[in-house]
C-alpha positions as a Markdown table, in Angstrom:
| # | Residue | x | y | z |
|---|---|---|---|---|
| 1 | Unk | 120.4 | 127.7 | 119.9 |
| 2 | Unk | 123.8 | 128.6 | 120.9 |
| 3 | Unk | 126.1 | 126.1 | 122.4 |
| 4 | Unk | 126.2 | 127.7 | 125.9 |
| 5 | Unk | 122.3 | 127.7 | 126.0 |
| 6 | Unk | 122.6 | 124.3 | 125.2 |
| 7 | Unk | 124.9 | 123.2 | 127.3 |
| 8 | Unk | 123.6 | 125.0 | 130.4 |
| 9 | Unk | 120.2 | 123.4 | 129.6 |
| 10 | Unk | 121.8 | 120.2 | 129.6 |
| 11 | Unk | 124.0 | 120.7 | 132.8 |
| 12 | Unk | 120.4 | 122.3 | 134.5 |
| 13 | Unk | 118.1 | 119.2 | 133.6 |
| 14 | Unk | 120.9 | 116.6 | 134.4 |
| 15 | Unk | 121.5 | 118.4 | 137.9 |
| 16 | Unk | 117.7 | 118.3 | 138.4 |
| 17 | Unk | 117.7 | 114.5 | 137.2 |
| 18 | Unk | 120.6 | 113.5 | 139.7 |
| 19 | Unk | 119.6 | 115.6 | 142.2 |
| 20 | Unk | 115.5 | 114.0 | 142.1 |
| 21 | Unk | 117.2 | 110.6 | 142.0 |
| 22 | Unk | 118.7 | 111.3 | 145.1 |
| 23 | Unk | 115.7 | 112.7 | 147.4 |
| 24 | Unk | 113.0 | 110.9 | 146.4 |
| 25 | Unk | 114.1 | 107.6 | 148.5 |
| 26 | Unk | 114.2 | 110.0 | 150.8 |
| 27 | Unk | 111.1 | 111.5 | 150.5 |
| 28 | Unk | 109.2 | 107.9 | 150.0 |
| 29 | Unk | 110.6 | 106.3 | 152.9 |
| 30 | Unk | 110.5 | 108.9 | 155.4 |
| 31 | Unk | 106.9 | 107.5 | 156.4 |
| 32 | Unk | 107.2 | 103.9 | 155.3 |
| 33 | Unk | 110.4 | 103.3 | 157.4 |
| 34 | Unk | 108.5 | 100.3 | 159.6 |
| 35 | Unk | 107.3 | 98.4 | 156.2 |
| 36 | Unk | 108.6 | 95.0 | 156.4 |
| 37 | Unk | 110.0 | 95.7 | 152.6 |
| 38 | Unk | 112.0 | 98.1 | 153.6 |
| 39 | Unk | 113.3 | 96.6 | 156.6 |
| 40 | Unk | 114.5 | 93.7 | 154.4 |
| 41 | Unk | 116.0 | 96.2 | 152.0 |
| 42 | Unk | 117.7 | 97.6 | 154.6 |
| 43 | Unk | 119.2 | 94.1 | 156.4 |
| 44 | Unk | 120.1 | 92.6 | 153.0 |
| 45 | Unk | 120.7 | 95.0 | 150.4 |
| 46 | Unk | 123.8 | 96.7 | 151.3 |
| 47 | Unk | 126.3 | 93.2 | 151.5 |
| 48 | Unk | 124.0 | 92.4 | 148.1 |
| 49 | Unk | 125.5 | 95.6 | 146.4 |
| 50 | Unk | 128.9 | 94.7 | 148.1 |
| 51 | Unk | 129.2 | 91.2 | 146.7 |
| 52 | Unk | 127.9 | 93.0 | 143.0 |
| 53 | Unk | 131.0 | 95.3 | 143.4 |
| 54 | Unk | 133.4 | 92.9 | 144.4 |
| 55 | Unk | 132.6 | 90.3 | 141.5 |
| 56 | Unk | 132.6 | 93.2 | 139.2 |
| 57 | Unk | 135.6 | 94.3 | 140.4 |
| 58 | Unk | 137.4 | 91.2 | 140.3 |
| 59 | Unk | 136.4 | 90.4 | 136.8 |
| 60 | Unk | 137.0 | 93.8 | 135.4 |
| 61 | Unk | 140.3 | 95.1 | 137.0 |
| 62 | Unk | 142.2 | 92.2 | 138.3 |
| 63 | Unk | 145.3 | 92.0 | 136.6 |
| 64 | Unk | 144.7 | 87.9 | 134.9 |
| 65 | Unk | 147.7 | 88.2 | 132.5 |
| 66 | Unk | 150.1 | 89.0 | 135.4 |
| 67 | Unk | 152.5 | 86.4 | 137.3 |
| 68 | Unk | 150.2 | 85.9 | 139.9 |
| 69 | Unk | 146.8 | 86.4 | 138.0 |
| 70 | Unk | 144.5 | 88.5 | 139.7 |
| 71 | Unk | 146.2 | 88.5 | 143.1 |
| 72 | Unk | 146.5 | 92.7 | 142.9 |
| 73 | Unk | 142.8 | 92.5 | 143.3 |
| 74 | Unk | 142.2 | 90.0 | 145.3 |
| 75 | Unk | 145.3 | 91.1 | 147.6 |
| 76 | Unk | 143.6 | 94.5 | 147.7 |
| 77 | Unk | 139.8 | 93.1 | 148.7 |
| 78 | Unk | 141.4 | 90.8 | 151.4 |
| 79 | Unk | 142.8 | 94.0 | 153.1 |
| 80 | Unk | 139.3 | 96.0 | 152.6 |
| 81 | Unk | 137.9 | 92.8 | 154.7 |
| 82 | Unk | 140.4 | 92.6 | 157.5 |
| 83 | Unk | 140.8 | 96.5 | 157.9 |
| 84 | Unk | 136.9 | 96.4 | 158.3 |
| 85 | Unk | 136.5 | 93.5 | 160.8 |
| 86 | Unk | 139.4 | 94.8 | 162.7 |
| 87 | Unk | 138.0 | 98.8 | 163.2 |
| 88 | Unk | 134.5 | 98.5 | 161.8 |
| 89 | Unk | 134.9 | 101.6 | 159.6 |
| 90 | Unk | 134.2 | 101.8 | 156.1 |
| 91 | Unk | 135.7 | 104.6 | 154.9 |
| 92 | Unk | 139.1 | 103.5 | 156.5 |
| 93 | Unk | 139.3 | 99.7 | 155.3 |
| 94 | Unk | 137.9 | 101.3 | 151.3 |
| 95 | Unk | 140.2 | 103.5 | 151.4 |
| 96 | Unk | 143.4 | 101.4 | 152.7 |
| 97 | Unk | 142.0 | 98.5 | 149.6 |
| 98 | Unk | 141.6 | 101.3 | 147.2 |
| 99 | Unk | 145.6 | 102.6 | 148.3 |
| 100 | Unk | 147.1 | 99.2 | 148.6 |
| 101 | Unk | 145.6 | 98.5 | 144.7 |
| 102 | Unk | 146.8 | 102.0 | 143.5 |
| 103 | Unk | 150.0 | 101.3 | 145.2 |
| 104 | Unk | 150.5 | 97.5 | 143.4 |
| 105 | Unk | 149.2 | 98.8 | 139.9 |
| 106 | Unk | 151.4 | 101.7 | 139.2 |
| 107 | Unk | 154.1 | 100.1 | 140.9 |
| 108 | Unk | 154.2 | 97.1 | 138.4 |
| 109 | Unk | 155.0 | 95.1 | 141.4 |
| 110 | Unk | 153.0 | 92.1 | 140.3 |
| 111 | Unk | 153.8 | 92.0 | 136.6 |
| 112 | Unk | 155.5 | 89.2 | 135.4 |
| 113 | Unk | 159.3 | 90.2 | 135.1 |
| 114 | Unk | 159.2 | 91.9 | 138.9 |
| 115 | Unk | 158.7 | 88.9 | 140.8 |
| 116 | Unk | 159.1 | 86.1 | 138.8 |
């Protein structure tokens, strides 16, 4: 087998794999949206996945070694949870956290000679 078959299988059946994962929820809960599961799914799981994230993202990207250890990150989450409490929109207070990170790690601004 060539390596363009190959690969265009591979692209083809992981398209179909991402794209099943996507639209069977979907399908499933289209007539089950009254269960009481699924209601507590609903209510519970989405600050669940947020609280994953944010311990994840804390212990994995947080600058610990820097003058003020971790404070890019947590500087960064504090600013996701007042942007979102003051306009209630997600996209806006992600995207200002995700900046105000970008901005303080490619900046250096935290690293131990800047400040310190």
């Amino acid at each position: 087998m060539s390596d363009t078959v190959y690969l265009t299988a591979f692209i083809a059946v992981a398209a179909a794999a991402t794209f099943a994962t996507r639209i069977i929820p979907f399908l499933f809960f289209e007539r089950h949206t009254e269960h009481p599961l699924v209601k507590h799914l609903g209510r519970f799981l989405p600050a669940a996945v947020m609280a994953l994230l944010a311990t994840v993202f804390l212990q994995r990207s947080a600058d610990w070694d820097a003058f003020l250890p971790g404070f890019d990150a947590i500087l960064a989450g504090a600013l996701v949870v007042i942007v979102h409490l003051w306009r209630r929109n997600a996209l806006l207070s992600i995207a200002a956290g995700t900046a105000t990170y970008m901005v303080i790690r490619q900046s250096g601004l935290l690293e131990s000679g800047v400040i310190g």
